[in-house]
ChimeraX commands (.cxc) that place a marker at each C-alpha (Angstrom):
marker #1 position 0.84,-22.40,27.27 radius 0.5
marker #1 position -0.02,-18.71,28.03 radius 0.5
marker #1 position -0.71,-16.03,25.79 radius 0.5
marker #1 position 1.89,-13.99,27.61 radius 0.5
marker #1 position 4.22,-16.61,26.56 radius 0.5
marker #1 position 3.58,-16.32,22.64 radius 0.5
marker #1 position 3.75,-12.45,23.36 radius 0.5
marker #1 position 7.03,-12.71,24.51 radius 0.5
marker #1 position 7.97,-14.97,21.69 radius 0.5
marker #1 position 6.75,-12.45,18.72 radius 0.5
marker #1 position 8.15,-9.44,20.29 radius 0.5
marker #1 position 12.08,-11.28,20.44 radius 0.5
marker #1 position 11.22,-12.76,17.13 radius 0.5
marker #1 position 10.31,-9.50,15.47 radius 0.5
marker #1 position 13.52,-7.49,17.62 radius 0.5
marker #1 position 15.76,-10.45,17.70 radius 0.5
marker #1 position 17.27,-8.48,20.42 radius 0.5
marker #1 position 16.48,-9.44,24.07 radius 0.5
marker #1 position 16.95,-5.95,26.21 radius 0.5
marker #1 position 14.72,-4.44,23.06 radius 0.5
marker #1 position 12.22,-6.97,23.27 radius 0.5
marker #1 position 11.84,-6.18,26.91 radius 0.5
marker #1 position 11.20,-2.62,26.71 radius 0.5
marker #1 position 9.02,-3.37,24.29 radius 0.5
marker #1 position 6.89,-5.90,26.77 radius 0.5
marker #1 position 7.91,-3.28,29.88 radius 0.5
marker #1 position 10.06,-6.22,31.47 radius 0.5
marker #1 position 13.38,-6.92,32.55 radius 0.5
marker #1 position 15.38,-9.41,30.47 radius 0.5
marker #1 position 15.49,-11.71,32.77 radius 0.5
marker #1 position 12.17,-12.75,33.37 radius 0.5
marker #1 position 11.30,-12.58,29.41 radius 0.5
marker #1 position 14.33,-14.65,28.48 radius 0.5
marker #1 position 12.75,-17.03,31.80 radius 0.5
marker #1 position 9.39,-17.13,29.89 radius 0.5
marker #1 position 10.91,-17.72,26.14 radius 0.5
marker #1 position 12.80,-21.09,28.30 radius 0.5
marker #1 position 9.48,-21.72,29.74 radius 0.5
marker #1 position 7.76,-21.74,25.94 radius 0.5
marker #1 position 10.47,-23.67,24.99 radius 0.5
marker #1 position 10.28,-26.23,27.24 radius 0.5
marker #1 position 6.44,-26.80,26.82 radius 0.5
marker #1 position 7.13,-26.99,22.73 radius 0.5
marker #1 position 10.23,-29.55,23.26 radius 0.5
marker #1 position 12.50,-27.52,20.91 radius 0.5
marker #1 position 14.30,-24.52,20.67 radius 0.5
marker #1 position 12.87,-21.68,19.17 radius 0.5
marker #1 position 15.66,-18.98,18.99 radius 0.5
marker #1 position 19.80,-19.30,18.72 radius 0.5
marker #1 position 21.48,-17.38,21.07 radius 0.5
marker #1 position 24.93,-15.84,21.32 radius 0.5
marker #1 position 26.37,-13.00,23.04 radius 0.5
marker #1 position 25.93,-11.10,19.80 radius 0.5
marker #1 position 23.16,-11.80,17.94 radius 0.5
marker #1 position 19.89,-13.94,18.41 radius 0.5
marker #1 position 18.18,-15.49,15.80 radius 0.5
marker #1 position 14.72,-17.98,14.51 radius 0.5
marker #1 position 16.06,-21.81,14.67 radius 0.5
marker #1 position 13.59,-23.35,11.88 radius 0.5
marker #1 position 11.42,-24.48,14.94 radius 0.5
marker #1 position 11.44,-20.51,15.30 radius 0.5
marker #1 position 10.78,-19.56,12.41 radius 0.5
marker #1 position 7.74,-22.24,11.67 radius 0.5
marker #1 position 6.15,-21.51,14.88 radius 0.5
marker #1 position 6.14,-17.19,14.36 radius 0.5
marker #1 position 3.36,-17.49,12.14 radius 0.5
marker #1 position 1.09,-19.76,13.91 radius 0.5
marker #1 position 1.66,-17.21,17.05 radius 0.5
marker #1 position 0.87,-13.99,14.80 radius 0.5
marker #1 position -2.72,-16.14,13.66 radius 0.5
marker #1 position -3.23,-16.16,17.55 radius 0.5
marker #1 position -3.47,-12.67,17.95 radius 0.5
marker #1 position -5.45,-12.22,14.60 radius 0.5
marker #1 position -8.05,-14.23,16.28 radius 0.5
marker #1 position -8.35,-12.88,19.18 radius 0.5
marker #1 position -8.51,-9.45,17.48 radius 0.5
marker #1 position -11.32,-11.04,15.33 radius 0.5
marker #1 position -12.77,-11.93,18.57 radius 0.5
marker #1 position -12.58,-8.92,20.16 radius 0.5
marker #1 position -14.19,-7.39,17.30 radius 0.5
marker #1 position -17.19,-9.59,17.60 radius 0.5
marker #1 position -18.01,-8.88,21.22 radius 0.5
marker #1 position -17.78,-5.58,20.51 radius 0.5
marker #1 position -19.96,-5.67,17.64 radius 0.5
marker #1 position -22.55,-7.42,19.95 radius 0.5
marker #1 position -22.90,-3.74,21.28 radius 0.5
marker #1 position -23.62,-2.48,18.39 radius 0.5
marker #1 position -19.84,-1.00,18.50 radius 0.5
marker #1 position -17.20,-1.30,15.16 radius 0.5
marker #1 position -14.39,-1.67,16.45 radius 0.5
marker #1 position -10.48,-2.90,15.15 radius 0.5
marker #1 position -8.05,-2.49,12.78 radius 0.5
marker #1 position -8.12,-2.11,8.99 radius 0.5
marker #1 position -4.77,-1.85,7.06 radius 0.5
marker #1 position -5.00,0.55,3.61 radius 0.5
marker #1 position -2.12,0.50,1.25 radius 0.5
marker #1 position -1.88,3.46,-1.11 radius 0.5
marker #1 position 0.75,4.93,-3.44 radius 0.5
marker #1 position 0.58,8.48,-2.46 radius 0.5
marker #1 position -0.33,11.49,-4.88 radius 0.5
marker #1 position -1.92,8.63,-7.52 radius 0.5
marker #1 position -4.69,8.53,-4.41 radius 0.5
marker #1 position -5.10,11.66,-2.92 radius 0.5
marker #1 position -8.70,12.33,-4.43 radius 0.5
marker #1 position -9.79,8.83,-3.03 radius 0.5
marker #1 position -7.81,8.67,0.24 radius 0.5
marker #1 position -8.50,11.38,1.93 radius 0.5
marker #1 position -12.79,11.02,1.27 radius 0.5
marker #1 position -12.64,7.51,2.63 radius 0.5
marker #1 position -10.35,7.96,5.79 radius 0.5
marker #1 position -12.05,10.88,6.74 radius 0.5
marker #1 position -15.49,9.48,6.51 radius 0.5
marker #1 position -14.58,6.06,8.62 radius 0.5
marker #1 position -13.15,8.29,11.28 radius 0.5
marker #1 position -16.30,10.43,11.77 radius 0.5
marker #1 position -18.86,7.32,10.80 radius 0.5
marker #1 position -16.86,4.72,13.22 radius 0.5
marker #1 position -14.21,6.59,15.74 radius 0.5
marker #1 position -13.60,3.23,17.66 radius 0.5
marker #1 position -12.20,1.99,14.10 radius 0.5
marker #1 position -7.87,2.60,13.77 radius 0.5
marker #1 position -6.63,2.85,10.03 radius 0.5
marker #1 position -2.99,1.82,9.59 radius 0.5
marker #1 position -1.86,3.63,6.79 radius 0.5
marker #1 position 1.40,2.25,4.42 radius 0.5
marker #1 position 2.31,4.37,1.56 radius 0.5
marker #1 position 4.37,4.16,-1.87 radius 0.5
marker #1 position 2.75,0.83,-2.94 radius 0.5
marker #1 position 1.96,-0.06,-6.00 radius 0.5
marker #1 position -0.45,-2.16,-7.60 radius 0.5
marker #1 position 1.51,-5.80,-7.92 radius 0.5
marker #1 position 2.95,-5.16,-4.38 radius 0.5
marker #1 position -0.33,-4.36,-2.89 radius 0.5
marker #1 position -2.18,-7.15,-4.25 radius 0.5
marker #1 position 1.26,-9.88,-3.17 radius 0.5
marker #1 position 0.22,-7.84,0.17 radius 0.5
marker #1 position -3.28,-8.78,0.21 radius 0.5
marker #1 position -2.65,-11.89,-0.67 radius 0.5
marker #1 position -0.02,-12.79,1.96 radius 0.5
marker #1 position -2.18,-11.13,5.11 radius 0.5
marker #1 position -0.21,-8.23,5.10 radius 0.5
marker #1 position -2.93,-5.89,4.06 radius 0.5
marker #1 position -6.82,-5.42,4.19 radius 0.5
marker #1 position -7.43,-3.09,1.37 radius 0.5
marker #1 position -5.10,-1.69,-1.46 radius 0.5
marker #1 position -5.85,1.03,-3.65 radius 0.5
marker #1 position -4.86,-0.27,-7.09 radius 0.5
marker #1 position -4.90,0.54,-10.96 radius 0.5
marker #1 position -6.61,-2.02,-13.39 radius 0.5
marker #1 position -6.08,-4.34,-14.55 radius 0.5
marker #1 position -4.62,-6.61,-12.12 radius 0.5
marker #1 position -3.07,-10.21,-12.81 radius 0.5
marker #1 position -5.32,-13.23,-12.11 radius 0.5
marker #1 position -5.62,-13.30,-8.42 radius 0.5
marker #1 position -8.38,-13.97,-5.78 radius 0.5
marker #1 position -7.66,-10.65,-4.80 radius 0.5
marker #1 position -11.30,-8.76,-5.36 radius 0.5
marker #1 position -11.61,-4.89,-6.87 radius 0.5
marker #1 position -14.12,-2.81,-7.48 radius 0.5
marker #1 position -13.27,0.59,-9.59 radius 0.5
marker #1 position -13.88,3.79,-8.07 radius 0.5
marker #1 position -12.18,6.01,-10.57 radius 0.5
marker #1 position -11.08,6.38,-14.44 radius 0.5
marker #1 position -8.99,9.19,-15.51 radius 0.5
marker #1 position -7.02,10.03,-18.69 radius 0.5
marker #1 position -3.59,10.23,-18.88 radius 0.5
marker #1 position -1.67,13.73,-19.21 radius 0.5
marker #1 position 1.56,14.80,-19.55 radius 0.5
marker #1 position 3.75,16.31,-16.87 radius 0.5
marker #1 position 5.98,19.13,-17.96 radius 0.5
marker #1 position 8.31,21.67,-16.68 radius 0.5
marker #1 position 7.04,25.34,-17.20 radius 0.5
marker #1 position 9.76,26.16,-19.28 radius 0.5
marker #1 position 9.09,23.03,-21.85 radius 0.5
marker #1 position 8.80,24.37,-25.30 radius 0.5
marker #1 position 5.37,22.95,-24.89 radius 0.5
marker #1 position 4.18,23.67,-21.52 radius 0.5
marker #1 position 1.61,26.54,-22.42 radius 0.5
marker #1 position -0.07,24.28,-25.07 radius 0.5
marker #1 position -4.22,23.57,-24.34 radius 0.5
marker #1 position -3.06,20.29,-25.22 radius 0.5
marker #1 position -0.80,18.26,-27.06 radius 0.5
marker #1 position -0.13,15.11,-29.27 radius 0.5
marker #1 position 1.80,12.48,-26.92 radius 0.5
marker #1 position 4.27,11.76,-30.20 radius 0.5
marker #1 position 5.67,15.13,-29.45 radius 0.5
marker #1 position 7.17,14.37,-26.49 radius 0.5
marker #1 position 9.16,11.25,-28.42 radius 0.5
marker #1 position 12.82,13.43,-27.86 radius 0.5
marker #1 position 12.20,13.68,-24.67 radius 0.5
marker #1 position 13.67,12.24,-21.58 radius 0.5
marker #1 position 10.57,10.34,-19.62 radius 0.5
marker #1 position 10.37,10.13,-15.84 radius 0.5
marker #1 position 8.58,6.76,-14.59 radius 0.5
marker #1 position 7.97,4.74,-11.70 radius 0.5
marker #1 position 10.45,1.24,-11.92 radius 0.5
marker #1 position 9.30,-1.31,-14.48 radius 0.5
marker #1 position 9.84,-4.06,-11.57 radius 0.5
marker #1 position 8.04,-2.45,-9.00 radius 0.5
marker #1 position 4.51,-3.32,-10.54 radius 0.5
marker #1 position 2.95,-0.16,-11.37 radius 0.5
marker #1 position -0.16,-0.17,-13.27 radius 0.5
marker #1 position 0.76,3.32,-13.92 radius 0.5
marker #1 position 3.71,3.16,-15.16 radius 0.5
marker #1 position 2.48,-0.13,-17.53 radius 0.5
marker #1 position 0.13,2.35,-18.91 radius 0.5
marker #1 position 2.02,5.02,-20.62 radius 0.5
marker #1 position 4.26,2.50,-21.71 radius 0.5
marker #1 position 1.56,1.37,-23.72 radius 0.5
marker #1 position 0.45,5.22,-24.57 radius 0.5
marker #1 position 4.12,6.03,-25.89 radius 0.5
marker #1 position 3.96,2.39,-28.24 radius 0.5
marker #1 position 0.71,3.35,-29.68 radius 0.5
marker #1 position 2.05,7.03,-30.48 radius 0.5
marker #1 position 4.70,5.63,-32.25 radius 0.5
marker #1 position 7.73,5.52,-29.93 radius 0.5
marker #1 position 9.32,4.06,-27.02 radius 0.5
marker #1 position 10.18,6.12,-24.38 radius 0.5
marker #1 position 13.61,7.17,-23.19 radius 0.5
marker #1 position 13.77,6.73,-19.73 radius 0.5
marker #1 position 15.98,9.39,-17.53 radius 0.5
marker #1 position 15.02,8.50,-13.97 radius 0.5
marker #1 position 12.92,5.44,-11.84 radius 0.5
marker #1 position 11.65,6.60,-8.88 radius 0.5
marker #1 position 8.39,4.92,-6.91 radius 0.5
marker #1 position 7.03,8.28,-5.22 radius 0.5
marker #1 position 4.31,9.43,-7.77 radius 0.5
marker #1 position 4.62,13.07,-6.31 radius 0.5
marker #1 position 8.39,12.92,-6.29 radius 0.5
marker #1 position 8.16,12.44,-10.54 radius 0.5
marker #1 position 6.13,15.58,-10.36 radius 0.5
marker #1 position 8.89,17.20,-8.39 radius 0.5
marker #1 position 11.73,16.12,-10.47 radius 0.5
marker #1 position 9.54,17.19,-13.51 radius 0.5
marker #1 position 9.79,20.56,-12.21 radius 0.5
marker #1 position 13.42,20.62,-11.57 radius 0.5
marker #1 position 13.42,19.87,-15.44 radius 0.5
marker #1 position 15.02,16.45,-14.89 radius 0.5
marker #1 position 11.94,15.24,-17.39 radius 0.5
marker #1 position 8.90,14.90,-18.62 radius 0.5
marker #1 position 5.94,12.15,-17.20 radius 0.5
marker #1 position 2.45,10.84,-18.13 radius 0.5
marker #1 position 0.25,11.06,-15.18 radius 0.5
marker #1 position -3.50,10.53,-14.56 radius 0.5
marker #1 position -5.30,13.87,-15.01 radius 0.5
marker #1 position -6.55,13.65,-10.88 radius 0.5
marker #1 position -2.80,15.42,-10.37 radius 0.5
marker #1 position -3.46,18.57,-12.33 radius 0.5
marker #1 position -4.47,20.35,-9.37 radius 0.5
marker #1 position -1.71,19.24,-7.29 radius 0.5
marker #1 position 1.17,20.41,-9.88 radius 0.5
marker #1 position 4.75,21.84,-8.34 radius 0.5
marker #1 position 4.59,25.36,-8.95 radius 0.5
marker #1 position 7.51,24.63,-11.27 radius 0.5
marker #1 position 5.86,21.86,-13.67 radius 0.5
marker #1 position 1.96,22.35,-15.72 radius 0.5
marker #1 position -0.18,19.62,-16.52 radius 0.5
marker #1 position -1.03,19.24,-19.84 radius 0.5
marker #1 position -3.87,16.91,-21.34 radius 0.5
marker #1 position -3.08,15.02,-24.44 radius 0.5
marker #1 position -4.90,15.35,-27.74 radius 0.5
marker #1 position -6.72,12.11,-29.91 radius 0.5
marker #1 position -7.81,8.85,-28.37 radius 0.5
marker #1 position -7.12,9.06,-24.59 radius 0.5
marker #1 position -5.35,6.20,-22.39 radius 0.5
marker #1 position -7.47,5.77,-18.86 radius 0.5
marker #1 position -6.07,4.77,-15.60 radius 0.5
marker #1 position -8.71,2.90,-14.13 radius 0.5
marker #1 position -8.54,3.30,-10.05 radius 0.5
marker #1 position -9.63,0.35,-8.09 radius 0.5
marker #1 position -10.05,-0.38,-4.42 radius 0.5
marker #1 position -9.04,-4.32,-3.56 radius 0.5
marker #1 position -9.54,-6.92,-1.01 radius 0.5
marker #1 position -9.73,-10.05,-0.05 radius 0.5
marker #1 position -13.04,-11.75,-0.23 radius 0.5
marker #1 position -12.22,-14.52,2.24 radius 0.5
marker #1 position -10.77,-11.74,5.05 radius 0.5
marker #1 position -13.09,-12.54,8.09 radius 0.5
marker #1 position -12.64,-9.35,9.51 radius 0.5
marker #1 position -16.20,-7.44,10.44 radius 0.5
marker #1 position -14.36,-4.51,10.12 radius 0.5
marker #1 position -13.10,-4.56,7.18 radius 0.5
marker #1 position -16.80,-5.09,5.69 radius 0.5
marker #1 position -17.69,-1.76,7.59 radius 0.5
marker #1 position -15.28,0.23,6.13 radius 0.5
marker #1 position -16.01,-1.83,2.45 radius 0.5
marker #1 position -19.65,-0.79,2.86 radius 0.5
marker #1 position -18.59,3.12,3.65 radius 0.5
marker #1 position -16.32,3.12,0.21 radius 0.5
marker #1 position -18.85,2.62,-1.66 radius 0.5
marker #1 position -20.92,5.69,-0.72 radius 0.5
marker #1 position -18.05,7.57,-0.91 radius 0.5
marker #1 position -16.04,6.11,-3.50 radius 0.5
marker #1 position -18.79,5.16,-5.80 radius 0.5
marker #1 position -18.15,2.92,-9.04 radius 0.5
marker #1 position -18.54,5.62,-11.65 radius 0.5
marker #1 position -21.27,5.46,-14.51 radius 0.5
marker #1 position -20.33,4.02,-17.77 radius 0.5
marker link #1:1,2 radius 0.2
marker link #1:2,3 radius 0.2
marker link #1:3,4 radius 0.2
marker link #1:4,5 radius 0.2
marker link #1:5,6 radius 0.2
marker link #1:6,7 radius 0.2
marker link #1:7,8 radius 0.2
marker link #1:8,9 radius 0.2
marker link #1:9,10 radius 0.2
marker link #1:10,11 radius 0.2
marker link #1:11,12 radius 0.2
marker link #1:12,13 radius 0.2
marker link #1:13,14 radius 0.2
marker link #1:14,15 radius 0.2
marker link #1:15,16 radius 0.2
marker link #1:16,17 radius 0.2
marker link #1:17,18 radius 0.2
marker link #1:18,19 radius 0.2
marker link #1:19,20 radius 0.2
marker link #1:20,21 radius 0.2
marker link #1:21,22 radius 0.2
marker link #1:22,23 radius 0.2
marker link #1:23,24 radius 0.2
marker link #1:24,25 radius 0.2
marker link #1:25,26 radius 0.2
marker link #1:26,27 radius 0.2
marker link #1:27,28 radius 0.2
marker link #1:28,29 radius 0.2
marker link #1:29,30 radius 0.2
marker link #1:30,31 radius 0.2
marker link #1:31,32 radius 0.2
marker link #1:32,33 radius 0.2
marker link #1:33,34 radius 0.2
marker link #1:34,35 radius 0.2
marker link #1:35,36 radius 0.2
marker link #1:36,37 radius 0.2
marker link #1:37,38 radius 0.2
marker link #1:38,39 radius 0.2
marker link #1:39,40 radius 0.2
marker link #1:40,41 radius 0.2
marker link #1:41,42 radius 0.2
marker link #1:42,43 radius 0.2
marker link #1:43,44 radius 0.2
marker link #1:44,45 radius 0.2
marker link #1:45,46 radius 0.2
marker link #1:46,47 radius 0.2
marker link #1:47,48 radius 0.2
marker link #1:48,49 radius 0.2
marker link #1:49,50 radius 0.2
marker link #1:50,51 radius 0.2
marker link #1:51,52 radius 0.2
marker link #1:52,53 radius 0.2
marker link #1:53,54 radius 0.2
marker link #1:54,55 radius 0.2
marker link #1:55,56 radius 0.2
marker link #1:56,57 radius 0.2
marker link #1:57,58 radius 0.2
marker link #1:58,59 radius 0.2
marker link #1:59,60 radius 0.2
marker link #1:60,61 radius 0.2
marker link #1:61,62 radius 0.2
marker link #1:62,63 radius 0.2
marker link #1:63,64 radius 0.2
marker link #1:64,65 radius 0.2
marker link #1:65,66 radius 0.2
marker link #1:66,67 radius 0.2
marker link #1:67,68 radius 0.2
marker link #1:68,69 radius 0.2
marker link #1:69,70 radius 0.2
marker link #1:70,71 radius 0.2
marker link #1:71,72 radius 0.2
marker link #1:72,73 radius 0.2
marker link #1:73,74 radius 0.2
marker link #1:74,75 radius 0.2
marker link #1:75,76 radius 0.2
marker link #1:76,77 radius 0.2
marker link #1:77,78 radius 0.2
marker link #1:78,79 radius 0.2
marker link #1:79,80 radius 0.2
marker link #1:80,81 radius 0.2
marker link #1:81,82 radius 0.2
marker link #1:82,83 radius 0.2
marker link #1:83,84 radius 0.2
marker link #1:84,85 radius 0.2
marker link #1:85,86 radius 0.2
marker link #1:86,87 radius 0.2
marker link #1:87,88 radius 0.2
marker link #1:88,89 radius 0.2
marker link #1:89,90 radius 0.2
marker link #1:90,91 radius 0.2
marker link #1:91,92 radius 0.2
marker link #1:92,93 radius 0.2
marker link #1:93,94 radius 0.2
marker link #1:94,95 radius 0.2
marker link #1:95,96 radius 0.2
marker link #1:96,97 radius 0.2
marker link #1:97,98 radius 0.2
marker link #1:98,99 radius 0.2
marker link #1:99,100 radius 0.2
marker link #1:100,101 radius 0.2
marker link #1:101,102 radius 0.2
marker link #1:102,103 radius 0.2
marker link #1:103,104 radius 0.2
marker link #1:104,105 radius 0.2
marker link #1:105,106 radius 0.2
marker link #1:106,107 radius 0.2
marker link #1:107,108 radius 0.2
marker link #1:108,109 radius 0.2
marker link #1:109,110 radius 0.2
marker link #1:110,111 radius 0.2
marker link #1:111,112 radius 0.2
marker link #1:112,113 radius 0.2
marker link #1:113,114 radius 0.2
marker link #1:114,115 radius 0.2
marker link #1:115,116 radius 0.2
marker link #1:116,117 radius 0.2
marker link #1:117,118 radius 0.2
marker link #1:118,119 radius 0.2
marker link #1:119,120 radius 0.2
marker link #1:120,121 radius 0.2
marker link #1:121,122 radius 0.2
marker link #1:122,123 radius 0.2
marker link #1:123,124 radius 0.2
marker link #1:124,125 radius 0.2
marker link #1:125,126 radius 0.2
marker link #1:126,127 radius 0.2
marker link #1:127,128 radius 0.2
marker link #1:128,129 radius 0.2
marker link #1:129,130 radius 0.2
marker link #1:130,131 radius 0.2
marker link #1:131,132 radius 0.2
marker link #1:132,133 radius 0.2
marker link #1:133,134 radius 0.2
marker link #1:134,135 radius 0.2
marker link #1:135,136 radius 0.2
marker link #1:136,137 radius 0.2
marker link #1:137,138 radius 0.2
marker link #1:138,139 radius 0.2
marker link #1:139,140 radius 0.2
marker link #1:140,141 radius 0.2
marker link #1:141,142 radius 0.2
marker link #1:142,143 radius 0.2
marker link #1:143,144 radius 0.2
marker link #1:144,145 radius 0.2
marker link #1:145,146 radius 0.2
marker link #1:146,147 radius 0.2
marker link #1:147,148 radius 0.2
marker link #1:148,149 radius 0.2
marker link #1:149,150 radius 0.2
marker link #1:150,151 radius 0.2
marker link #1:151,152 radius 0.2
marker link #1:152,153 radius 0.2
marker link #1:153,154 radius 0.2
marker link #1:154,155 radius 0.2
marker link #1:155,156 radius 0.2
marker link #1:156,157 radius 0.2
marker link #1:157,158 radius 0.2
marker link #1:158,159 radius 0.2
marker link #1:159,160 radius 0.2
marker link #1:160,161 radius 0.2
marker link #1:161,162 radius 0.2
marker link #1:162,163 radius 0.2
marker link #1:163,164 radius 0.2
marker link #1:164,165 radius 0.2
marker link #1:165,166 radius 0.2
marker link #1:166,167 radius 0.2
marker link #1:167,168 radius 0.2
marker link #1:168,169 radius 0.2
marker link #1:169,170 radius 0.2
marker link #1:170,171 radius 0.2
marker link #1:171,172 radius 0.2
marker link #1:172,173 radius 0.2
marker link #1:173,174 radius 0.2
marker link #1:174,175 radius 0.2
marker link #1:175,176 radius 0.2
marker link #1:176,177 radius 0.2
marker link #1:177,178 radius 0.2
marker link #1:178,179 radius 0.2
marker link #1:179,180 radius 0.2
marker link #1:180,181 radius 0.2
marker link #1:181,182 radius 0.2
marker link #1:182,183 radius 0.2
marker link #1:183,184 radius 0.2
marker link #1:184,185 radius 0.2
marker link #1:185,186 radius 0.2
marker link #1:186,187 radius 0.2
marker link #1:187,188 radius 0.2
marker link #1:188,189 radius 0.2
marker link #1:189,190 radius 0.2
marker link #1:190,191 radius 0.2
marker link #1:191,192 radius 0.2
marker link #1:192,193 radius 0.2
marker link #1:193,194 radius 0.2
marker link #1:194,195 radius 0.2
marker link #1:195,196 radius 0.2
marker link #1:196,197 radius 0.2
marker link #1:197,198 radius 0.2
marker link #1:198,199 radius 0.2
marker link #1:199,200 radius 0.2
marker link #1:200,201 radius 0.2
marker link #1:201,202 radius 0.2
marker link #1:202,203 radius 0.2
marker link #1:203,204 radius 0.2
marker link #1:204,205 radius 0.2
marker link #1:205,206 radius 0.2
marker link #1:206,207 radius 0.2
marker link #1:207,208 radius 0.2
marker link #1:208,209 radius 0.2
marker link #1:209,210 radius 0.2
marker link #1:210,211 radius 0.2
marker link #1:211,212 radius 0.2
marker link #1:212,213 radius 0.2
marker link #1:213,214 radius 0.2
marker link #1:214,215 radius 0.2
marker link #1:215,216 radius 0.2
marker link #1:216,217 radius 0.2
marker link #1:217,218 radius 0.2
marker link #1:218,219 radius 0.2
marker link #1:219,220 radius 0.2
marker link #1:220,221 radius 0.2
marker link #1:221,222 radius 0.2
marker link #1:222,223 radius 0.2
marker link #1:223,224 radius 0.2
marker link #1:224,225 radius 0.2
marker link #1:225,226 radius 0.2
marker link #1:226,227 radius 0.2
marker link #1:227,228 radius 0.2
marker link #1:228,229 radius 0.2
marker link #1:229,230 radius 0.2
marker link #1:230,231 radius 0.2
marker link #1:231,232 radius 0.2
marker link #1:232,233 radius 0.2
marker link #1:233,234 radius 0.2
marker link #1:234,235 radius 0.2
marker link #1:235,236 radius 0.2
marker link #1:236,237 radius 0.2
marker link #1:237,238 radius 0.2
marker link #1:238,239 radius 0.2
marker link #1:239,240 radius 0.2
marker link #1:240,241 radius 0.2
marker link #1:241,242 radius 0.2
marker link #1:242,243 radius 0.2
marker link #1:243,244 radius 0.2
marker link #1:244,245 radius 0.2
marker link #1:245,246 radius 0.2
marker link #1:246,247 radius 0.2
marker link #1:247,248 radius 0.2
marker link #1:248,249 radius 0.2
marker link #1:249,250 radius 0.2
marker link #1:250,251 radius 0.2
marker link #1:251,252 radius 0.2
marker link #1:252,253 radius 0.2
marker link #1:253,254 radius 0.2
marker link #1:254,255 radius 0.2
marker link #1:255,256 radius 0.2
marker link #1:256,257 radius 0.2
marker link #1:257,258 radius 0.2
marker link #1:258,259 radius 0.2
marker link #1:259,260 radius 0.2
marker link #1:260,261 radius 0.2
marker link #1:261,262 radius 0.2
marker link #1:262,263 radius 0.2
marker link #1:263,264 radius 0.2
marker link #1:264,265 radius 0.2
marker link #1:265,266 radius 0.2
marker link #1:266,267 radius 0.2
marker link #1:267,268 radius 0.2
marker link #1:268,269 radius 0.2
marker link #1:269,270 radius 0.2
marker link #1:270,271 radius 0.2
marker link #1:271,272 radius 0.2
marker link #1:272,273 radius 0.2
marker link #1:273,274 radius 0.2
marker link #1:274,275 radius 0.2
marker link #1:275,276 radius 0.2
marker link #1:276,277 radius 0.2
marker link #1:277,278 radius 0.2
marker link #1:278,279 radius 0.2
marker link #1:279,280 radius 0.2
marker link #1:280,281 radius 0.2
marker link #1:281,282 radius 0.2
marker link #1:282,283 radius 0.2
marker link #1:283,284 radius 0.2
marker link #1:284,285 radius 0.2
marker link #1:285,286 radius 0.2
marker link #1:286,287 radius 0.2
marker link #1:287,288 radius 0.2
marker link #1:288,289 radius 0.2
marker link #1:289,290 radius 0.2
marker link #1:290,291 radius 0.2
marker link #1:291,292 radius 0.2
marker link #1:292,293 radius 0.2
marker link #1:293,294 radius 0.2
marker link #1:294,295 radius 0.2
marker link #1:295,296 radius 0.2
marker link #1:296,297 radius 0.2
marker link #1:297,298 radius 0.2
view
């Protein structure tokens, strides 16, 4: 068996198209569909259905695709290791992040890997949210989340690098808007813009919790997951949102932040990983976050 072999299998498995899994690989079809017969043959089993329409995983297929993808983890985990015989960091790290929530803590860490370790390549996947990104973590598919506390029990690992009250999102022309602050039970009448209930937002959890300890439950207008599109639709006056106070200074020019009076409600920010992840890298970039993204005091 040849590694050329398994990546001809994981590029049709992941196209499940032939003639795109060839430009993909920079082949003709016919000698990639000759080296997916070839695999097949050493295995004993068919690993793909064929027709002239579609192509598909048999269960063969399908059992064998992730055994293939560990291949190429290891071999990227060996790579790594030779390289880091040189003194030299060198791979992959994958960050999930949910967009404006972050974008006091992104931008500090990515910039300072890139200058501190150039040879190092950050895949970036945005609008996820704190139960997706630790199923992610859990499941391979990513390195490092950036998630809000707390998290369910997991063997997912976090470390806080941020706490920040909640504030309320208004449109300029809210009866309210020009307030130094305000008393969250004021906002009871109106209509409340959130992220979805099912998409596992520890923001979202959080000023549900705010509105119940004011006094009311909150009438929701609109579920989207883009924390900066709630902003925007806050300043098309579609409704009102709690938010974490790091957003202030990235406000629509249509919509104020305004902080809310009494006992405050804190996001907590977290960075999390895996502790088992054997990845070198990953440790660099782990060991840069916290100078830059220090736990803070208290």
């Amino acid at each position: 068996m040849e590694i050329r072999w398994l990546e001809a299998f994981v590029a049709v498995a992941e196209e499940l198209h032939f003639g795109r899994a060839a430009a993909r690989l920079r082949l003709a079809q016919s000698p990639l569909s000759q080296t997916i017969r070839k695999l097949e043959k050493e295995l004993g089993t068919t690993l793909f259905d064929r027709s002239t329409r579609s192509v598909a995983l048999t269960p063969a297929g399908q059992a064998f695709l992730p055994h293939a993808h560990r291949v190429f983890e290891e071999l990227e985990l060996a790579r790594q290791a030779t390289r880091a015989t040189d003194g030299i960091v060198y791979g992959t790290v994958s960050i999930g992040f949910s967009g404006a929530l972050n974008h006091l803590t992104l931008p500090p860490l990515t910039r300072a890997v890139r200058q501190r370790y150039p040879d190092v390549t950050l895949s970036l996947t945005g609008r996820v949210m704190t139960r997706d990104g630790v199923e992610a973590l859990e499941q391979g598919g990513l390195d490092i989340a950036f998630v809000g506390l707390p998290i369910d029990p997991s063997p997912v690992r976090t470390r806080m690098i941020g706490r920040e009250p909640l504030g309320a999102a208004l449109p300029i022309d809210h009866p309210l808007a020009n307030e130094r602050e305000i008393d969250l039970a004021d906002l009871a009448d109106d209509g409340f813009i959130t992220t979805p209930a099912e998409a596992g937002s520890a923001l979202q959890e959080l000023a549900m919790q705010a509105c119940v300890k004011a006094g009311f439950r909150p009438r929701i207008v609109q579920e989207i997951t883009d924390p900066y599109m709630i902003l925007t639709l806050v300043s098309a006056g579609v409704g009102v949102a709690l938010m974490s106070s790091g957003v202030a200074g990235i406000m629509p020019s249509a919509a104020v932040f305004v902080p809310l009076r009494g006992e405050q409600t804190y996001m907590e920010h977290a960075l999390a990983w895996r502790e088992d992840n054997p990845s070198s890298v990953l440790r660099a970039v782990l060991e840069v976050a916290e100078e830059v993204l220090p736990t803070p005091a208290g």
